[in-house]
KEKE-3310 file (N, C-alpha, C; in steps of 0.2 Angstrom, whole numbers, plus 5000, padded with zeros to 4 digits):
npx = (5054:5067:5069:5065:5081:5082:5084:5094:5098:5106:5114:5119:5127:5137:5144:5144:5156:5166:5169:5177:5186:5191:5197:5187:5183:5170:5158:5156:5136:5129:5141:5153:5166:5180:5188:5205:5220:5228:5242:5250:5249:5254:5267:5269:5278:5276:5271:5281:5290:5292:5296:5309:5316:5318:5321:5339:5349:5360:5375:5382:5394:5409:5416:5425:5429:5436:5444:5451:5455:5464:5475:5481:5484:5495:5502:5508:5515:5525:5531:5536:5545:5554:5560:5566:5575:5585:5590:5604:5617:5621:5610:5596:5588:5579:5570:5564:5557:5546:5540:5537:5525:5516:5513:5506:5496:5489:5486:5477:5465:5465:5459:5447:5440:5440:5436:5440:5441:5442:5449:5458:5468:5472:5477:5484:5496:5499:5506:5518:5525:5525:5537:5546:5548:5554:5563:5571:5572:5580:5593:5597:5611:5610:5601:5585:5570:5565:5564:5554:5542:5545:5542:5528:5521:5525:5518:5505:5500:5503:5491:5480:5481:5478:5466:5457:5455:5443:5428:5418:5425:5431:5422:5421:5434:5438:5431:5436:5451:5458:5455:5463:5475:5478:5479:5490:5500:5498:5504:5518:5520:5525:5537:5547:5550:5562:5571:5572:5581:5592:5597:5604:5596:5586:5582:5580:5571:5560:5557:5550:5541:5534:5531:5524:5514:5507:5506:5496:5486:5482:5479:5468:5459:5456:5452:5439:5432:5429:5426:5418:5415:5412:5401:5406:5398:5383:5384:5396:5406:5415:5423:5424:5434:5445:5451:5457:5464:5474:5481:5487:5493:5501:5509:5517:5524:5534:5541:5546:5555:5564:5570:5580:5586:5600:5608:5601:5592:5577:5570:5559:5558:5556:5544:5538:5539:5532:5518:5513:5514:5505:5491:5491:5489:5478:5469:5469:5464:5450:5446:5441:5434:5425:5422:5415:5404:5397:5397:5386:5377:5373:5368:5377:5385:5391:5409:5420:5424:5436:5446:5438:5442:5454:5460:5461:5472:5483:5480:5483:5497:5505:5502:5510:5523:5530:5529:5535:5547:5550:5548:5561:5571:5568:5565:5573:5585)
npy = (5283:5297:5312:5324:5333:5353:5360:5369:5380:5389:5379:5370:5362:5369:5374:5364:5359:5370:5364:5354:5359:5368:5360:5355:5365:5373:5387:5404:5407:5413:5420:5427:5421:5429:5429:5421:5431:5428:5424:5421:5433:5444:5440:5444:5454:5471:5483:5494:5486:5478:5488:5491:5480:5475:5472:5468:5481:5477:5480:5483:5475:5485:5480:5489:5499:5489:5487:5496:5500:5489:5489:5502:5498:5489:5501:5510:5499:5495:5508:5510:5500:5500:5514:5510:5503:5509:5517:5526:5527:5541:5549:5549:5560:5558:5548:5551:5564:5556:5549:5559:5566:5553:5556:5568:5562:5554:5561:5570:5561:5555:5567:5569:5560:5557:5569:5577:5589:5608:5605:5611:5619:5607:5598:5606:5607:5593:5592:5602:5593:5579:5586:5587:5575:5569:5575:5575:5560:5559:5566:5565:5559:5545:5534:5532:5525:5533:5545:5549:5547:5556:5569:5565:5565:5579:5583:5581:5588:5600:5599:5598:5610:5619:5615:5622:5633:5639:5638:5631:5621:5618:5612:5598:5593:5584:5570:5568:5568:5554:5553:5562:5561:5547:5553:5562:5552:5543:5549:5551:5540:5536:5542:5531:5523:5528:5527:5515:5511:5517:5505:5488:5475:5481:5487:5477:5468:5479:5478:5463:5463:5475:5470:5458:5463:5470:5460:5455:5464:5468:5455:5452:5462:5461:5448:5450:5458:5449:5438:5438:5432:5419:5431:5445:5455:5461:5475:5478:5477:5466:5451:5434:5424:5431:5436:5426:5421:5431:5430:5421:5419:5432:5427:5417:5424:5431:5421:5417:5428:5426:5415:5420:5431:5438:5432:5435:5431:5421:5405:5403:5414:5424:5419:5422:5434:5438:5432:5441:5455:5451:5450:5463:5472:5468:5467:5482:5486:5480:5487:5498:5497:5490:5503:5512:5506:5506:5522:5522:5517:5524:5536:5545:5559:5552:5550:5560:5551:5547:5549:5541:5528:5528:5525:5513:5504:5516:5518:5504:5502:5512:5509:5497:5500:5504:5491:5483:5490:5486:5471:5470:5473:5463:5452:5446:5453)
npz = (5684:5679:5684:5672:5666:5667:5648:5641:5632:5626:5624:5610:5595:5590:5603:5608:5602:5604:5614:5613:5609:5617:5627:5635:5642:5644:5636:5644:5644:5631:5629:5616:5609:5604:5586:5584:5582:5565:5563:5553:5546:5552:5550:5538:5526:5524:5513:5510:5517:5507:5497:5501:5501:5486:5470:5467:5459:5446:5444:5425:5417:5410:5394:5387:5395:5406:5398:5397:5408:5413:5403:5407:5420:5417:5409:5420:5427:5420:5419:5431:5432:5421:5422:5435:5431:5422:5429:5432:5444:5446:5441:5443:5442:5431:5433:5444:5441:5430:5441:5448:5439:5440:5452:5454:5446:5453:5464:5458:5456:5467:5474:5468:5471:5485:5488:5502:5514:5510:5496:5487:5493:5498:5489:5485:5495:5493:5482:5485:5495:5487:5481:5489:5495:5482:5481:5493:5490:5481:5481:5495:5506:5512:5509:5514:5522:5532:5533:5523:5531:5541:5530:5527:5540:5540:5531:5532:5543:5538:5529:5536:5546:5536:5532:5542:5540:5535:5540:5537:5530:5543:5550:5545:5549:5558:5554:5544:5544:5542:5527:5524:5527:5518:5509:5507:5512:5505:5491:5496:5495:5481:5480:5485:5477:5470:5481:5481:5474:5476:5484:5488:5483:5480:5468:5458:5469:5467:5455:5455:5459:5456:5441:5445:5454:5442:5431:5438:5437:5427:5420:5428:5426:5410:5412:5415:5405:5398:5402:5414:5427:5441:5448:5460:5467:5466:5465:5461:5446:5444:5441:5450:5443:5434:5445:5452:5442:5438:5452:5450:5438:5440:5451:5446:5435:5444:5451:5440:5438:5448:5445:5435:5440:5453:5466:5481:5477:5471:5461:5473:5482:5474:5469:5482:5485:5474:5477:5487:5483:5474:5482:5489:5479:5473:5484:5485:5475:5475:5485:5479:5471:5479:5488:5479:5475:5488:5488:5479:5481:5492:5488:5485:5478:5460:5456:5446:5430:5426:5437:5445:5439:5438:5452:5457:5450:5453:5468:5472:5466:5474:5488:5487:5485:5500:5504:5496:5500:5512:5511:5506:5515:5525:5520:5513:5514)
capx = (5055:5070:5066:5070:5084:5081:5088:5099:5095:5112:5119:5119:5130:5141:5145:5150:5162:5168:5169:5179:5193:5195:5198:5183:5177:5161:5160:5148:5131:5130:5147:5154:5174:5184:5195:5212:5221:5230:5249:5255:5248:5258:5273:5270:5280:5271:5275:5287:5299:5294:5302:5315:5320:5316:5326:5346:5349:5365:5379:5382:5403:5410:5419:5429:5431:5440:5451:5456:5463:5469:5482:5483:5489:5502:5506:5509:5520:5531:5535:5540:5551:5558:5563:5571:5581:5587:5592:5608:5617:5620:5606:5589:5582:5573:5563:5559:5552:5543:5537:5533:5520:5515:5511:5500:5490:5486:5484:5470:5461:5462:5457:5442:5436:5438:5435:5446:5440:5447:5452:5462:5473:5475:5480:5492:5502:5504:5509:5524:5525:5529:5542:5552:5548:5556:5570:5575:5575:5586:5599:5598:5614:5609:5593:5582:5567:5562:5563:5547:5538:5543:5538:5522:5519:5524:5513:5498:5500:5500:5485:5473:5480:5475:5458:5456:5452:5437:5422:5414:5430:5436:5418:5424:5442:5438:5429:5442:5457:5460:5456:5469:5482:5477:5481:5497:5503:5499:5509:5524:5523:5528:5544:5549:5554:5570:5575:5573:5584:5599:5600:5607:5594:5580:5581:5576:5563:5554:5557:5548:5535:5531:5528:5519:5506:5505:5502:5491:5479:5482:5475:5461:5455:5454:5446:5435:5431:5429:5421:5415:5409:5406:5402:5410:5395:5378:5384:5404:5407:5420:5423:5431:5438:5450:5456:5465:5469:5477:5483:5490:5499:5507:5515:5522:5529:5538:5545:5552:5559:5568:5577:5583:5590:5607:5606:5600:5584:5578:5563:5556:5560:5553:5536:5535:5537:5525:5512:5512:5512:5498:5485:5491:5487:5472:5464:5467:5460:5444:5442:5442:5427:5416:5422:5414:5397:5394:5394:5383:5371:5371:5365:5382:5388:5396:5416:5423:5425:5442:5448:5434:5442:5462:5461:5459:5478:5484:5482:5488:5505:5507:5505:5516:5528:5533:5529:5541:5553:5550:5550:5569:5576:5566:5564:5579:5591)
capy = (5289:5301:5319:5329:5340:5360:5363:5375:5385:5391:5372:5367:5358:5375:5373:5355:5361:5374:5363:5349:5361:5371:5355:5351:5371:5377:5394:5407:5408:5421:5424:5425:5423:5432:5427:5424:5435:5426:5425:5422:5439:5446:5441:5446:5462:5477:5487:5496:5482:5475:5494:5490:5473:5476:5469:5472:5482:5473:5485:5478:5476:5487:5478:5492:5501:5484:5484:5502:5500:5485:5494:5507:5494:5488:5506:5508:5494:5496:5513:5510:5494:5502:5519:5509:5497:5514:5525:5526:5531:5548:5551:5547:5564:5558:5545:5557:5566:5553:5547:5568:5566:5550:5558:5572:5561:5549:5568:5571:5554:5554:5572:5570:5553:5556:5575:5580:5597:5611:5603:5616:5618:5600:5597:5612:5604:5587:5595:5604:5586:5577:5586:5589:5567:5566:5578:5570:5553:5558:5568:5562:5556:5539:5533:5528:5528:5538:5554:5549:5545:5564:5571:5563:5567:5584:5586:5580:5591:5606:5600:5598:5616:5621:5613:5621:5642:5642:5635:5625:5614:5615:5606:5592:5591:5577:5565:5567:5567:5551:5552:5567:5556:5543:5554:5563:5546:5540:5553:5552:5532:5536:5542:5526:5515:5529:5524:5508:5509:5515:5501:5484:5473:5488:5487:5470:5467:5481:5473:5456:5465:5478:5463:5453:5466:5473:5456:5451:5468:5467:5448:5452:5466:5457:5441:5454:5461:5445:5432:5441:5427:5424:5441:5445:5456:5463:5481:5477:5474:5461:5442:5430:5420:5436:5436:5420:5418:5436:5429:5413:5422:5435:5425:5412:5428:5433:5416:5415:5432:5425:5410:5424:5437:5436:5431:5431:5430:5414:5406:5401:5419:5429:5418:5424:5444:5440:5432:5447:5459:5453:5453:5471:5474:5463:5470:5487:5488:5479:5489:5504:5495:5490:5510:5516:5504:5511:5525:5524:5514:5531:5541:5552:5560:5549:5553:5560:5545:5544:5550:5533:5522:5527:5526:5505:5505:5519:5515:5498:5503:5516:5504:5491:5505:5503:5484:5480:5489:5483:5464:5470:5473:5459:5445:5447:5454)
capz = (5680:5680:5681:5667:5668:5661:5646:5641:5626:5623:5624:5604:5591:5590:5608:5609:5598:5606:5624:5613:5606:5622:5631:5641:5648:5640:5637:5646:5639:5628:5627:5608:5608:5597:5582:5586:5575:5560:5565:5549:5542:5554:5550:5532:5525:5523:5507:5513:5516:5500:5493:5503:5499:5482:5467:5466:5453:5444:5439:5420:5414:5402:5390:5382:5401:5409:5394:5398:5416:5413:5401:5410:5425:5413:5408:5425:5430:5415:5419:5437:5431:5416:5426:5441:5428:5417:5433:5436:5452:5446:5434:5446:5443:5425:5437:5447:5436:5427:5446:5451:5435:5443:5460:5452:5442:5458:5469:5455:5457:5474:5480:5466:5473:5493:5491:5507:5516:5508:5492:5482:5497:5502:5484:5484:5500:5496:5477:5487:5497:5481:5477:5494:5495:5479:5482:5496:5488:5477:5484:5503:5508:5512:5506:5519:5522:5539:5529:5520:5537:5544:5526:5526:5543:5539:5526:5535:5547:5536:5527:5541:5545:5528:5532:5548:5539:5533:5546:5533:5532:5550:5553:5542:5549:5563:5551:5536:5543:5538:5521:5523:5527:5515:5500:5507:5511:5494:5488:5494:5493:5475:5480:5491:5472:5469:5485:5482:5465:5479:5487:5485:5480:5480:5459:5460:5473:5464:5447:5454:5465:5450:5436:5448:5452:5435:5426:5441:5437:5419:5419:5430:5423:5405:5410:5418:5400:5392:5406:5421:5431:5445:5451:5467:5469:5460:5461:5457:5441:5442:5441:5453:5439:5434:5451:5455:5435:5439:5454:5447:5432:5443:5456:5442:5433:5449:5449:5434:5436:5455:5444:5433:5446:5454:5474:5485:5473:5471:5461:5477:5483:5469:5470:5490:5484:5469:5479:5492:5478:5468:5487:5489:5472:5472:5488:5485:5467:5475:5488:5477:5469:5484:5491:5475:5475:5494:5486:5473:5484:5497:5483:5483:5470:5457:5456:5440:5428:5425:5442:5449:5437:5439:5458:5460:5449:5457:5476:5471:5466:5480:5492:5486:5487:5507:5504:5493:5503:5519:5510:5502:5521:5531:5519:5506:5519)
cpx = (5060:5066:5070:5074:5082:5087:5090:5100:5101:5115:5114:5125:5136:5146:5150:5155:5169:5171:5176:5186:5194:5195:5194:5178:5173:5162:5155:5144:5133:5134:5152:5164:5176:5189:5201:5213:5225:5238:5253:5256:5254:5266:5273:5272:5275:5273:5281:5293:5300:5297:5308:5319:5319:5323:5333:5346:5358:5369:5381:5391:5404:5415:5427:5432:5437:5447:5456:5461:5465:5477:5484:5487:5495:5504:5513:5515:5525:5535:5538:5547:5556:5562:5569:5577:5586:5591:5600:5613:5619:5616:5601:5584:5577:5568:5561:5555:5547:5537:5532:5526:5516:5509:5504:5494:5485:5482:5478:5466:5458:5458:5447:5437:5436:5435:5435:5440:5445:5454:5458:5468:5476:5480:5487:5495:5503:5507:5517:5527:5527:5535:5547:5552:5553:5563:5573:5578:5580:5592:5601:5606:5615:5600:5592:5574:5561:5562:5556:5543:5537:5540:5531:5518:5519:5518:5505:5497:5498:5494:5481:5473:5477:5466:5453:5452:5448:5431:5417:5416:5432:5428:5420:5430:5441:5435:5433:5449:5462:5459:5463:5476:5483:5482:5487:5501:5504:5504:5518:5527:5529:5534:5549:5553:5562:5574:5577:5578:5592:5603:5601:5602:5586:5576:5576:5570:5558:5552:5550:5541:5530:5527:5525:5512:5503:5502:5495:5482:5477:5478:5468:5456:5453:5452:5440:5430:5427:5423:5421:5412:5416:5408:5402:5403:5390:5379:5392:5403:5414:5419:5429:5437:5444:5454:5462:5466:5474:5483:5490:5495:5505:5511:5521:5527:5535:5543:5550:5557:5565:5572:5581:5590:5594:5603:5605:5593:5585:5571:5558:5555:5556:5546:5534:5531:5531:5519:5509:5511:5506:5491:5487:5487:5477:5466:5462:5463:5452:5441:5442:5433:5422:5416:5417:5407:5394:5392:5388:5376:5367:5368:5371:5383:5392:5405:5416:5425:5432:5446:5445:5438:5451:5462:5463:5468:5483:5486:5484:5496:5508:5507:5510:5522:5532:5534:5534:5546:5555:5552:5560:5572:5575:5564:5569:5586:5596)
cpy = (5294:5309:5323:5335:5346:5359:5369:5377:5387:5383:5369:5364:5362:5374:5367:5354:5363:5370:5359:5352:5366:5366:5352:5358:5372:5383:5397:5408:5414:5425:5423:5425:5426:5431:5426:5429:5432:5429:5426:5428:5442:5446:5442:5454:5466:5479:5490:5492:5480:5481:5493:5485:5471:5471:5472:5474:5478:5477:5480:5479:5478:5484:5482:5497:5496:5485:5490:5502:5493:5486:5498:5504:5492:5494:5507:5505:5493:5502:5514:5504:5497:5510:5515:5505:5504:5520:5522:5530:5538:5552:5547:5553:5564:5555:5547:5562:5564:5552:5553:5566:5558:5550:5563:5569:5556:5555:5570:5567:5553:5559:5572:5565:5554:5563:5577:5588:5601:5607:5606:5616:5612:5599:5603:5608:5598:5588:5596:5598:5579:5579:5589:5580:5567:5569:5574:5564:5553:5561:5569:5559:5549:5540:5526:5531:5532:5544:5555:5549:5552:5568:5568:5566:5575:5589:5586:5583:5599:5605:5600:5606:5622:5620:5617:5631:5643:5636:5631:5620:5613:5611:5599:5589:5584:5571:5565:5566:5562:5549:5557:5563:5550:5546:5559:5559:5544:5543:5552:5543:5534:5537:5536:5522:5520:5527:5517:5507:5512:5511:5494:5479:5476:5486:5480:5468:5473:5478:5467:5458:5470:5475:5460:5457:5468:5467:5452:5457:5467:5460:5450:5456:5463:5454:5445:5458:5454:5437:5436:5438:5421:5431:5441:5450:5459:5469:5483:5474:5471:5455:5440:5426:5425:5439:5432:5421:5424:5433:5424:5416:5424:5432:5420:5418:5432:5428:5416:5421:5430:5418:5416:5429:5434:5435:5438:5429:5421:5413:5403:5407:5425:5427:5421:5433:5442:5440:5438:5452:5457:5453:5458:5474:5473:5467:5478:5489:5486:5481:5497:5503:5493:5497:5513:5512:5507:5517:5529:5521:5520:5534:5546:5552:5557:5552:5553:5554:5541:5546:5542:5524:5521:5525:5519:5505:5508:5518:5508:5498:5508:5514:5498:5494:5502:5496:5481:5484:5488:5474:5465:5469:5469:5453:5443:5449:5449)
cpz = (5683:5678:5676:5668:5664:5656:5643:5636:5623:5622:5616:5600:5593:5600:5611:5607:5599:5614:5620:5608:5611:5627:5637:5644:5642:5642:5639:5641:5636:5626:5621:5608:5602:5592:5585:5581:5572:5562:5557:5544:5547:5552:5540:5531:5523:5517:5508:5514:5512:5495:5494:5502:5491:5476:5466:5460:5453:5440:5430:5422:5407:5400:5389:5392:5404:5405:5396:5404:5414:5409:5403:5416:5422:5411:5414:5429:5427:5416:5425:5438:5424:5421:5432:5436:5423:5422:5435:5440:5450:5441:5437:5443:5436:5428:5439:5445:5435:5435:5449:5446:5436:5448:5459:5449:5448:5462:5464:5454:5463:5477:5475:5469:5480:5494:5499:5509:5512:5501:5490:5488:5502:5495:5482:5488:5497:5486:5480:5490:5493:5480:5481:5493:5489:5479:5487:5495:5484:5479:5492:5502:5508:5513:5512:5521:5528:5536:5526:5526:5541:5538:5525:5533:5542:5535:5528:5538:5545:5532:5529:5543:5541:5529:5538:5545:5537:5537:5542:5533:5538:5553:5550:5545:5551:5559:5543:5537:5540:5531:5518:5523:5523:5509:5503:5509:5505:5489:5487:5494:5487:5475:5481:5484:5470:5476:5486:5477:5468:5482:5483:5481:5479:5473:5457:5461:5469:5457:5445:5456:5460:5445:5439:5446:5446:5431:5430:5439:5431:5418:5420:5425:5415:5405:5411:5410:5395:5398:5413:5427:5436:5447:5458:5473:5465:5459:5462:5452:5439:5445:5445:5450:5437:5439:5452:5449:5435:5445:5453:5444:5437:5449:5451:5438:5439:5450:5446:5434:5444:5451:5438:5435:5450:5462:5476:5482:5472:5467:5466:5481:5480:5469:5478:5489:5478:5473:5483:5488:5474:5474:5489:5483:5471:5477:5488:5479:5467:5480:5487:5474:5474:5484:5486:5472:5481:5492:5483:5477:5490:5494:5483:5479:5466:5457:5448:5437:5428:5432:5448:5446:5437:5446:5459:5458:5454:5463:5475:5473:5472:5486:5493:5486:5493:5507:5503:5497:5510:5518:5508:5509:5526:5528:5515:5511:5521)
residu = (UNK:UNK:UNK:UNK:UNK:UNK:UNK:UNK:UNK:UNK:UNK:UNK:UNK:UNK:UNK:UNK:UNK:UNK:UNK:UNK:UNK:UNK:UNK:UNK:UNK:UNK:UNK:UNK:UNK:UNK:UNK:UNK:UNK:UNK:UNK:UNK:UNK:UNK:UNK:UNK:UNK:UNK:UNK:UNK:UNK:UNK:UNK:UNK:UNK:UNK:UNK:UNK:UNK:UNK:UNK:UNK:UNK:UNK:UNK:UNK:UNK:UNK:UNK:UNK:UNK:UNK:UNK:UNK:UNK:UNK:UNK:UNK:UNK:UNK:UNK:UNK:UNK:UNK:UNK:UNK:UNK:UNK:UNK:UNK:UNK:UNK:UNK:UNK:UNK:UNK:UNK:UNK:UNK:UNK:UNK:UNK:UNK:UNK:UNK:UNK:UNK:UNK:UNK:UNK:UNK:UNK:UNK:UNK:UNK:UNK:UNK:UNK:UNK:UNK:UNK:UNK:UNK:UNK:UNK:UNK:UNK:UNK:UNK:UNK:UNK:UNK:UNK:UNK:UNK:UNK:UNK:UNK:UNK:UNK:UNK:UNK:UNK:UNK:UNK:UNK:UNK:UNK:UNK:UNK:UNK:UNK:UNK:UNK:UNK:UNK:UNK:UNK:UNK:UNK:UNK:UNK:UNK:UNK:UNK:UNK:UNK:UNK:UNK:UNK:UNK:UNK:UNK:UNK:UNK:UNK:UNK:UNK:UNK:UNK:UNK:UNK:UNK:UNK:UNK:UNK:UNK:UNK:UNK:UNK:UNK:UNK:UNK:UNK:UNK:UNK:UNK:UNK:UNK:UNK:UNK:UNK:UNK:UNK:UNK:UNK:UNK:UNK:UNK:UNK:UNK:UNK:UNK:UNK:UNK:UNK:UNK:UNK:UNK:UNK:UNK:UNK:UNK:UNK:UNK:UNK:UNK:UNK:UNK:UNK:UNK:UNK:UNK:UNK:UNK:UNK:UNK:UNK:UNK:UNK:UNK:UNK:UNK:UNK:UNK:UNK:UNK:UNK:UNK:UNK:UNK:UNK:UNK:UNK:UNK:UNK:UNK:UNK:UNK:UNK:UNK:UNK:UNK:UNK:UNK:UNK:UNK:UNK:UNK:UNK:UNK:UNK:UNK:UNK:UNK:UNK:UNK:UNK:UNK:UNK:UNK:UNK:UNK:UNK:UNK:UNK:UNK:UNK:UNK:UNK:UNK:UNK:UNK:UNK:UNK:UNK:UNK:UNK:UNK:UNK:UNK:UNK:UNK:UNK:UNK:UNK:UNK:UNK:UNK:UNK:UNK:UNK:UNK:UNK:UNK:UNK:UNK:UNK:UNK:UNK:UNK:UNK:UNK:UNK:UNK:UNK:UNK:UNK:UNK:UNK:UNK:UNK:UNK:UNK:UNK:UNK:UNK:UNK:UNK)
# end
């Protein structure tokens, strides 16, 4: 006869359990372990991030909006290509003109949409700053364009001074200067096509480089009214497809206008200036449109409507300004 071992009152079913899924130890009598804690709760979002992560709201596409700046882009482009083809060498100052009303209408789109320090008085300088840029274009000597580069300078210089007299905007100054210089650059871009219309193939290069971007924003913006798809973004209201078919068109229209044009134009030539004209075109008019969904995603103040809606145009052609004339002296030259 073996002798009975004691048994052990805690050691039940529960236990055996307990030994056979902690790998062989047994746990002290009487001692009850505690739940793990549920990992996968854990990694569940709280409310909070589901307010956060909530559904994107989807800006809609206005139909009858897309169709507006798309005309307005072809205004635009016609009026800077019919001005240069009608100026002649001693009769620039109606371009000028048309370009000064140009310059003000851009200087009121931009100062409404960047709001600059010291509005009133940024916009008074680069007003007087248009109209030395444009005096000089036209009756300089030799037309060239380092005069624009000291008048831009200039004028930046006195508008930050301007910004600098009342202590609500000289706090502003150090975080706007560039948008200050943004828009007294912008300005006196517009001058830069009379100078383009004194030189030898100036007239030209802006002719191929004007049509380009014009049919490239004019398409976009119309497929944009008509098939919007796909969307580039949930709170951009514009379609990829009216890009490249914008982009396609306008290079082929610069083409055709480089088998037309006397040398050194080429249509091999005139597709180079188009295609670089329609991604100036292209990027500045869509990064007027992310610039103005950040916006609206920060909670700032929406911009005046037509001031949010001329600008993507606008900065377009103002940059293609220096473009086209840097392509006239370093790709055509």
């Amino acid at each position: 006869m073996f002798p009975t071992m004691p048994q052990d009152e805690s050691w039940d079913a529960d236990a055996s359990r307990e030994i056979a899924r902690g790998g062989g130890k047994r746990p002290s009598a009487g001692f009850r372990e505690e739940p793990e804690p549920d990992v996968v709760s854990q990694n569940e979002p709280d409310e909070g991030e589901d307010d956060e992560f909530g559904e994107v709201e989807v800006v809609p596409v206005r139909r009858e909006l897309s169709l507006a700046i798309a005309g307005f882009a072809g205004l635009l482009a016609a009026g800077l290509v019919l001005g240069a083809l009608t100026s002649a060498p001693d009769s620039r100052m109606p371009y000028a003109i048309v370009l000064f009303g140009v310059q003000l209408l851009a200087l009121l789109a931009w100062v409404m949409a960047l709001a600059p320090p010291a509005a009133a008085i940024t916009a008074g300088v680069c007003v007087v700053v248009a109209l030395v840029a444009d005096y000089i274009a036209v009756t300089s000597t030799r037309a060239a364009f380092l005069p624009m580069v000291w008048v831009t300078l200039g004028g930046f210089v006195a508008a930050v001074l301007g910004q600098l007299i009342r202590a609500e905007d000289r706090k502003r100054v150090t975080d706007s200067w560039r948008t200050t210089l943004v828009i007294v650059a912008g300005v006196v871009a517009y001058a830069i096509p009379i100078i383009l219309t004194r030189q030898e193939v100036g007239t030209q290069a802006l002719t191929v480089c004007a049509v380009a971007a014009g049919v490239a924003l004019l398409v976009a913006r119309g497929t944009d009214a008509v098939f919007p798809k796909p969307r580039l973004a949930a709170q951009v209201p514009r379609g990829a497809a009216g890009i490249v078919l914008g982009a396609m068109l306008g290079t082929l229209a610069a083409a055709a206008l480089g088998s037309r044009l006397v040398l050194p134009f080429t249509p091999a030539k005139g597709a180079v200036l188009g295609l670089i004209a329609v991604l100036v075109a292209h990027l500045v008019d869509l990064a007027v449109n992310f610039g103005q969904a950040d916006r609206r995603l920060a909670g700032d103040a929406p911009t005046f409507w037509v001031a949010r809606h001329m600008q993507g145009p606008l900065g377009a052609f103002a940059l293609l300004a220096p473009v086209t004339y840097a392509l006239s002296h370093w790709f055509l030259a």
